[in-house]
Biopython code that builds the backbone (N, CA, C, O; Angstrom):
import numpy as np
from Bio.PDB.StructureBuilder import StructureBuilder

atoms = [
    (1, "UNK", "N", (113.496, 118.132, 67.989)),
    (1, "UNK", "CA", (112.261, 118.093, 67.233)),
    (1, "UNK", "C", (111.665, 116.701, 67.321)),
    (1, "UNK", "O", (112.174, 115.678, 66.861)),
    (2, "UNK", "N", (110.538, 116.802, 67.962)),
    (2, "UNK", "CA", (109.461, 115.077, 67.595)),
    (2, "UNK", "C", (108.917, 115.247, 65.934)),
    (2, "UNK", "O", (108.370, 116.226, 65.426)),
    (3, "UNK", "N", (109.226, 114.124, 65.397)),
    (3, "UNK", "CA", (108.376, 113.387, 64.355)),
    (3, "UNK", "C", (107.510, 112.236, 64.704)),
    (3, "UNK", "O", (107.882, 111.392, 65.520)),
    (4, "UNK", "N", (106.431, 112.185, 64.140)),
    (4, "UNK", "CA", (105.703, 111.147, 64.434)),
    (4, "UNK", "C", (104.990, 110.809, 62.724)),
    (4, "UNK", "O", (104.903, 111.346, 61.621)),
    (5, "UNK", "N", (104.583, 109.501, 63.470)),
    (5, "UNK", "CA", (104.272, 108.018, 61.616)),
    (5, "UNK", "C", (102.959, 107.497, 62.604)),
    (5, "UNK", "O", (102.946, 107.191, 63.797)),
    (6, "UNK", "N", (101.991, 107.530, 61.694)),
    (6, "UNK", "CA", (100.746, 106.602, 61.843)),
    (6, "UNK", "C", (100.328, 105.545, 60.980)),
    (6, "UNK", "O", (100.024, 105.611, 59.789)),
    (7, "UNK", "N", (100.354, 104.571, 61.739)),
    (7, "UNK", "CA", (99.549, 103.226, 60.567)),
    (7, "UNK", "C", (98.135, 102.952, 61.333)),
    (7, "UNK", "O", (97.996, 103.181, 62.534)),
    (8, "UNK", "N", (97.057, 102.411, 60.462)),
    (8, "UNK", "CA", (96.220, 101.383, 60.453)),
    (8, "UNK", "C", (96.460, 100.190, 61.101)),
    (8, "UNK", "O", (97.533, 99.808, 60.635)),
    (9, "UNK", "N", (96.114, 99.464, 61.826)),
    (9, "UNK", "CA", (96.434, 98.386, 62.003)),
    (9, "UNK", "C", (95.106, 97.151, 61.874)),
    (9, "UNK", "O", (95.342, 95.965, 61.645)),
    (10, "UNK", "N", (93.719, 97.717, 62.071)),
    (10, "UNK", "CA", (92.821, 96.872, 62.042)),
    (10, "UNK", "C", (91.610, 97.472, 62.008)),
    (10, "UNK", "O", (91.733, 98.536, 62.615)),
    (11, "UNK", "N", (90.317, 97.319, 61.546)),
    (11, "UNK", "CA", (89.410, 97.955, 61.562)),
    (11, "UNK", "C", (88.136, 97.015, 62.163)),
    (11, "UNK", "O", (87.876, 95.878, 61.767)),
    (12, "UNK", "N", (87.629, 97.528, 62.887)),
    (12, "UNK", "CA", (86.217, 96.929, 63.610)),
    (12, "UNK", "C", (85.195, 97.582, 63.634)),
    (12, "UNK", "O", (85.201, 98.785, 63.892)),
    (13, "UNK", "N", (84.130, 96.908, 63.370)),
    (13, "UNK", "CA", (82.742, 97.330, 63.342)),
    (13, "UNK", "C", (82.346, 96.626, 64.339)),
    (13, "UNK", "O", (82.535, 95.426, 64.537)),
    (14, "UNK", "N", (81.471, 97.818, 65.335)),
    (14, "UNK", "CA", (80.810, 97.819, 66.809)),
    (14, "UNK", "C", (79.618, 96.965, 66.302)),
    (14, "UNK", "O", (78.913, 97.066, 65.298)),
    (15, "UNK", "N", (79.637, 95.905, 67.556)),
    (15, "UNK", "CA", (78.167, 95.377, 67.184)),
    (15, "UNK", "C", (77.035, 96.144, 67.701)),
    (15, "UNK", "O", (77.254, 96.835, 68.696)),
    (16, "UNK", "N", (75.707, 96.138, 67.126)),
    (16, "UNK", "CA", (74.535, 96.787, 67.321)),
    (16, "UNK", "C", (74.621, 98.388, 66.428)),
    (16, "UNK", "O", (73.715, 99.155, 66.102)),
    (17, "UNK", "N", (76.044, 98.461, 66.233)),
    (17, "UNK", "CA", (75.936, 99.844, 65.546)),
    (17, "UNK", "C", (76.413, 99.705, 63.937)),
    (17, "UNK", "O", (77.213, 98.884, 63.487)),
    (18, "UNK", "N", (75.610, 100.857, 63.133)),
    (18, "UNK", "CA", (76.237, 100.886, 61.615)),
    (18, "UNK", "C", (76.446, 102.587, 61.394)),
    (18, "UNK", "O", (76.517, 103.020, 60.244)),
    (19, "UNK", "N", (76.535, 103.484, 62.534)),
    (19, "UNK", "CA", (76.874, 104.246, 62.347)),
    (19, "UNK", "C", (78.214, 104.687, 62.561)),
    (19, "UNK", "O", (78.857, 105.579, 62.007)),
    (20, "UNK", "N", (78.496, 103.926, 63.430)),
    (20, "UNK", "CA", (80.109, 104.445, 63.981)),
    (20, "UNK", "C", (80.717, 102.885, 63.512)),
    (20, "UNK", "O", (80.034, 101.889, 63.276)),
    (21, "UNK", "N", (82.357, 103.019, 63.452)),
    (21, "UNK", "CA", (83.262, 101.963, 63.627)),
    (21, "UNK", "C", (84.250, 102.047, 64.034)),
    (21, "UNK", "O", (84.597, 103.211, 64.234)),
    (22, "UNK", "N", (84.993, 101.255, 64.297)),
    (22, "UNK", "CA", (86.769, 101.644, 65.332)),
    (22, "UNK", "C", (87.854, 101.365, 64.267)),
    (22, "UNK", "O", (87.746, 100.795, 63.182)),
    (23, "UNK", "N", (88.960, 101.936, 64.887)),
    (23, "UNK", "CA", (90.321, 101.809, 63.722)),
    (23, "UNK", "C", (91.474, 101.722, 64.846)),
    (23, "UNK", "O", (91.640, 102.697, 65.578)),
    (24, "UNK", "N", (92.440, 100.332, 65.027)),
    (24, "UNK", "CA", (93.279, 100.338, 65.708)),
    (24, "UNK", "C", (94.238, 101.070, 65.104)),
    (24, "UNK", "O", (94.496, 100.946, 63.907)),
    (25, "UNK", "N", (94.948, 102.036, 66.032)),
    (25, "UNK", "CA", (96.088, 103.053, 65.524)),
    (25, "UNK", "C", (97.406, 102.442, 66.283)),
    (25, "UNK", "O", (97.539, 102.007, 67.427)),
    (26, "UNK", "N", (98.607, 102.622, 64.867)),
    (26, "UNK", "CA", (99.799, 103.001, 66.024)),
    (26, "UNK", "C", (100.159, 104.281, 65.532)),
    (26, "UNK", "O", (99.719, 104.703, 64.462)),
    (27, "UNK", "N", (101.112, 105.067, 66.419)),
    (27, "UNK", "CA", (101.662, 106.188, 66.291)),
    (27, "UNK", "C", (103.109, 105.657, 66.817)),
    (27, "UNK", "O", (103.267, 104.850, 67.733)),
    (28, "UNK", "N", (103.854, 106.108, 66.257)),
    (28, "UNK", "CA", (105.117, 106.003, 66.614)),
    (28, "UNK", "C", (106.212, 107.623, 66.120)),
    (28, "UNK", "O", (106.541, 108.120, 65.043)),
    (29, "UNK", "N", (106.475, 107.992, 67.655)),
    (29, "UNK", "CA", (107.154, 109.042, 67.349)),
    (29, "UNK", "C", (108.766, 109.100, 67.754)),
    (29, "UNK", "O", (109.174, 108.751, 68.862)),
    (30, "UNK", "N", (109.613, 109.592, 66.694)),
    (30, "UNK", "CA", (111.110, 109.643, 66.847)),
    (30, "UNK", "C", (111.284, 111.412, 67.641)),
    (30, "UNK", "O", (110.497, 112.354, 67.555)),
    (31, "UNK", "N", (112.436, 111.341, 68.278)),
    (31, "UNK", "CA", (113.331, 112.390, 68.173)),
    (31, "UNK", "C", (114.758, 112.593, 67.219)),
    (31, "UNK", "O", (115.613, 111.815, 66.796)),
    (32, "UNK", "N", (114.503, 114.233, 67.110)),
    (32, "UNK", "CA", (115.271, 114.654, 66.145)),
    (32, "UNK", "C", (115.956, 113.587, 65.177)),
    (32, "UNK", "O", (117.165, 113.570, 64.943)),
    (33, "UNK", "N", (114.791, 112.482, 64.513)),
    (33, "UNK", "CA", (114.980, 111.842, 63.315)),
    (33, "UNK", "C", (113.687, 111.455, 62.422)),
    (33, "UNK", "O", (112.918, 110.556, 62.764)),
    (34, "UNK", "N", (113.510, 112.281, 61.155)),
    (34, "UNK", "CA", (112.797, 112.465, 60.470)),
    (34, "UNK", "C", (112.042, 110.876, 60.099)),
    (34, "UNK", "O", (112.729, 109.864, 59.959)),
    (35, "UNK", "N", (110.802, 110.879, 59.997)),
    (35, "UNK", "CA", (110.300, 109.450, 59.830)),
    (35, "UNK", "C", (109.789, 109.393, 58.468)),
    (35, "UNK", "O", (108.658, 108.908, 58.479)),
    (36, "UNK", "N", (110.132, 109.660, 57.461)),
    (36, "UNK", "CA", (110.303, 109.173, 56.099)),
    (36, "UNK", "C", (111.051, 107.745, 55.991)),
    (36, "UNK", "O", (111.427, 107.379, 54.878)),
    (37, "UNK", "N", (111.201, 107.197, 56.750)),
    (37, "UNK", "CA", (111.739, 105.891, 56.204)),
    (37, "UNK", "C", (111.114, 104.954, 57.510)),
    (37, "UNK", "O", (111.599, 103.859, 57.794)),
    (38, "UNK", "N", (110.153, 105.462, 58.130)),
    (38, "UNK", "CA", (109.091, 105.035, 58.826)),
    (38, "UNK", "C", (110.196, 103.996, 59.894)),
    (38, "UNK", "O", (110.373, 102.830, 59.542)),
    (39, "UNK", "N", (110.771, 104.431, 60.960)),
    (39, "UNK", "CA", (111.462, 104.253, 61.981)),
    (39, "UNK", "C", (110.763, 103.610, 63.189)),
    (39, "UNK", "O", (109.935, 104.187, 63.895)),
    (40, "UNK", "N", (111.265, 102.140, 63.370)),
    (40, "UNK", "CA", (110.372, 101.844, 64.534)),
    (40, "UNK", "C", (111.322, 101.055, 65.274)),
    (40, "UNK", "O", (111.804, 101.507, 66.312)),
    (41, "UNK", "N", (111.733, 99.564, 64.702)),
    (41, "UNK", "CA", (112.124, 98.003, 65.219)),
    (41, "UNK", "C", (113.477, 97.814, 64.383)),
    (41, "UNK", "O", (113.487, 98.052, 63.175)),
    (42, "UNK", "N", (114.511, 97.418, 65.003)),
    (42, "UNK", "CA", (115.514, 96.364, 63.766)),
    (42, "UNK", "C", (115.012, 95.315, 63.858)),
    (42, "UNK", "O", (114.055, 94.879, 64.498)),
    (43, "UNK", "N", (116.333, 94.542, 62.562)),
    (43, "UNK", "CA", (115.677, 93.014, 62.679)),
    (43, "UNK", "C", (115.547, 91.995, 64.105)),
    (43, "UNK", "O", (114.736, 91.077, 64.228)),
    (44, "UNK", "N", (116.670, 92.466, 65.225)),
    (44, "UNK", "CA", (116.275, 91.866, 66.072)),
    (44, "UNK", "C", (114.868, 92.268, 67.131)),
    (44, "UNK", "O", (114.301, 91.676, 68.050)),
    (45, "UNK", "N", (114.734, 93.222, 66.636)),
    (45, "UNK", "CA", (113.523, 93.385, 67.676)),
    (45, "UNK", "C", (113.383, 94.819, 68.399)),
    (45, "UNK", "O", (112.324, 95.206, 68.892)),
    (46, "UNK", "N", (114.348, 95.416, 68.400)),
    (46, "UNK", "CA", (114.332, 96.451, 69.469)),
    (46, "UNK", "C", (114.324, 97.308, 68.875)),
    (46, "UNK", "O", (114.607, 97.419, 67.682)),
    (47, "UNK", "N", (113.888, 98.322, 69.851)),
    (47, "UNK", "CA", (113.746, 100.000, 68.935)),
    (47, "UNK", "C", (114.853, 100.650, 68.580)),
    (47, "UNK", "O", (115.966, 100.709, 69.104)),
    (48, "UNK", "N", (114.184, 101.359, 67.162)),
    (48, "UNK", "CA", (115.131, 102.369, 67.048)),
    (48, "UNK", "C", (115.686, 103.237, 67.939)),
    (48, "UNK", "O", (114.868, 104.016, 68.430)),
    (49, "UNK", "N", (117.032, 103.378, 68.377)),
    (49, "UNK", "CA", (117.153, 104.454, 69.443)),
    (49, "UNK", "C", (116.253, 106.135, 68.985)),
    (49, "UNK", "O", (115.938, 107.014, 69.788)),
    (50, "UNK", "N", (116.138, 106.137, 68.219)),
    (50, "UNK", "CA", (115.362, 107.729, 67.954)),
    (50, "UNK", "C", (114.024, 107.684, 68.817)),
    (50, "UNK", "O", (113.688, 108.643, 69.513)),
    (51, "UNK", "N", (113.096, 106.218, 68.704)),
    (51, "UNK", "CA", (111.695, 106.091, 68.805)),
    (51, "UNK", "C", (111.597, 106.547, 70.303)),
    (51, "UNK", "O", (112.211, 105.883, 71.138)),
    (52, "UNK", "N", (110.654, 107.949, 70.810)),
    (52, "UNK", "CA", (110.326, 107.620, 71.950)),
    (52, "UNK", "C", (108.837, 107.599, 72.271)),
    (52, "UNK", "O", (108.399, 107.828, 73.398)),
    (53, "UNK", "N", (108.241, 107.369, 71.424)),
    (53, "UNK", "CA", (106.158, 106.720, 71.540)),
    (53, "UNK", "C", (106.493, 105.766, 70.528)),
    (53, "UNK", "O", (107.189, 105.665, 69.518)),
    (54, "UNK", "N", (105.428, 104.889, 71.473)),
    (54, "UNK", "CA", (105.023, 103.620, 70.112)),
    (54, "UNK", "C", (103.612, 103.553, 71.183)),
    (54, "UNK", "O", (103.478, 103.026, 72.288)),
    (55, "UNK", "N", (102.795, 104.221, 70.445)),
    (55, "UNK", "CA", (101.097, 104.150, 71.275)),
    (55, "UNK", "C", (100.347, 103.342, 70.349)),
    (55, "UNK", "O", (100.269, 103.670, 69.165)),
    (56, "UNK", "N", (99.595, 101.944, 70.962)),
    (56, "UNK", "CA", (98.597, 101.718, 69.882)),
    (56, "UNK", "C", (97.329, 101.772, 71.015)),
    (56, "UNK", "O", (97.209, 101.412, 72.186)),
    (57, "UNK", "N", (96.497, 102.392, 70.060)),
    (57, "UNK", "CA", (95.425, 102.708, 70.231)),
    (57, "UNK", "C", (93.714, 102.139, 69.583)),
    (57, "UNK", "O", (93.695, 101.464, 68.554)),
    (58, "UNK", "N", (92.706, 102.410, 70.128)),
    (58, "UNK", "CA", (91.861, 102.197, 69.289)),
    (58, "UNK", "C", (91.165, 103.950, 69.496)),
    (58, "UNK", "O", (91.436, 104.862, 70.277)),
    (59, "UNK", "N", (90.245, 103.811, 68.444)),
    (59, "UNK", "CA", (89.366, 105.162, 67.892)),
    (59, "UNK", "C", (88.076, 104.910, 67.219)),
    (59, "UNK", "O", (87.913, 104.371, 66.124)),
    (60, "UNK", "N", (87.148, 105.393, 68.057)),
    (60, "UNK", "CA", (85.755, 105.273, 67.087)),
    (60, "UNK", "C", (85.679, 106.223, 65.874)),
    (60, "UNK", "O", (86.313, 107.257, 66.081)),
    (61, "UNK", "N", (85.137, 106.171, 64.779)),
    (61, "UNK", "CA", (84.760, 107.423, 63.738)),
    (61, "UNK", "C", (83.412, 107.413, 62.730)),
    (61, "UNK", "O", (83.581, 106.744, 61.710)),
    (62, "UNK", "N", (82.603, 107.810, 62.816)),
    (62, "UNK", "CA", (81.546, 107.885, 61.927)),
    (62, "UNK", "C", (81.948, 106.882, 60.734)),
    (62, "UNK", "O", (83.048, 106.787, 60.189)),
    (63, "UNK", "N", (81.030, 106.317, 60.530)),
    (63, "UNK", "CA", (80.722, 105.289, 59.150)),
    (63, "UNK", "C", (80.182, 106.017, 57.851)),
    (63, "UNK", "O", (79.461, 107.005, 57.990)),
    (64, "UNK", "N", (80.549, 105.502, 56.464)),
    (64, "UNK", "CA", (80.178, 106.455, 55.669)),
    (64, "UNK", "C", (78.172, 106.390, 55.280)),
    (64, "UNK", "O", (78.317, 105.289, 54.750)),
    (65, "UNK", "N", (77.204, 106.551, 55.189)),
    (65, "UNK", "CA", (76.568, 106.455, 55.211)),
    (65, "UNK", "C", (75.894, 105.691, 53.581)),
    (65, "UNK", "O", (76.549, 106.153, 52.646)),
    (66, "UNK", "N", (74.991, 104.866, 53.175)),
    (66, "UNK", "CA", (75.374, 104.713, 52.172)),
    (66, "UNK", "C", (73.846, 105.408, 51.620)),
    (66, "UNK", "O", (72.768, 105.391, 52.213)),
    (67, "UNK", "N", (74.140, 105.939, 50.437)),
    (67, "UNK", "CA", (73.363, 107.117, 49.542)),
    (67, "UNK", "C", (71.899, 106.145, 49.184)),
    (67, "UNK", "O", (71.695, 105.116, 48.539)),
    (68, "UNK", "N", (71.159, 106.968, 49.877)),
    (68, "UNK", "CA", (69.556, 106.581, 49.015)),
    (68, "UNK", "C", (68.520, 107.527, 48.462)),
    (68, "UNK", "O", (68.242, 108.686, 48.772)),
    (69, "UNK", "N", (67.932, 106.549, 47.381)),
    (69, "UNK", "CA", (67.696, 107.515, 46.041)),
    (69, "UNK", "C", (66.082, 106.779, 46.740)),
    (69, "UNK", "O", (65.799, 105.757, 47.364)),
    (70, "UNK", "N", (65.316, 107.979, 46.202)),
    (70, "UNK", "CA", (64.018, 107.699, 45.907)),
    (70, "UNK", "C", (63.822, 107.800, 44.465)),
    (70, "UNK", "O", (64.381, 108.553, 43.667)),
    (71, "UNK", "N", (62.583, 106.565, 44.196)),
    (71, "UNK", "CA", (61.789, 106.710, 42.541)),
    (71, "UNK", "C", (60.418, 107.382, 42.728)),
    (71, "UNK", "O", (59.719, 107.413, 43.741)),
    (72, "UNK", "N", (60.225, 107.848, 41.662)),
    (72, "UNK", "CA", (59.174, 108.647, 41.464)),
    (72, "UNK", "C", (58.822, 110.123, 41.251)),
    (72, "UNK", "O", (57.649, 110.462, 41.097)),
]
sb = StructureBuilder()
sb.init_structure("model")
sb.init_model(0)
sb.init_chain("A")
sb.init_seg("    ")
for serial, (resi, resn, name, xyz) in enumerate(atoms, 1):
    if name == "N":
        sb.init_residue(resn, " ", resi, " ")
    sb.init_atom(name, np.array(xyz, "f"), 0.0, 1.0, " ", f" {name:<3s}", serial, name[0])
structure = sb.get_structure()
């Protein structure tokens, strides 16, 4: 069985744009070891033997738009 854990790692806003923005991803996926205790690195450095993805990525996604009211 693969498990896989996603973090955040950074968020960027495209210049010239305010509709879209990017979100650096990692994914990191184990075999047959459940990632509730979010499985990646020991202290020296190296992977968990379970881990077999560690993808970081980036991703564009729509921006939230912000709400406008008319008076009158």
């Amino acid at each position: 069985t693969i498990y896989a854990w996603s973090e955040i790692l950074d968020k960027m806003e495209i210049p010239g744009r305010n509709d879209i923005g990017a979100l650096r991803v990692r994914t990191v996926a184990t075999k047959d070891q459940p990632c509730h205790d979010f499985p990646y690195r020991d202290a020296d450095g190296n992977y968990d033997p379970a881990v077999v993805l560690d993808f970081d990525y980036t991703v564009l996604m729509p921006r939230r738009m912000a709400a406008t009211t008319t008076s009158g």
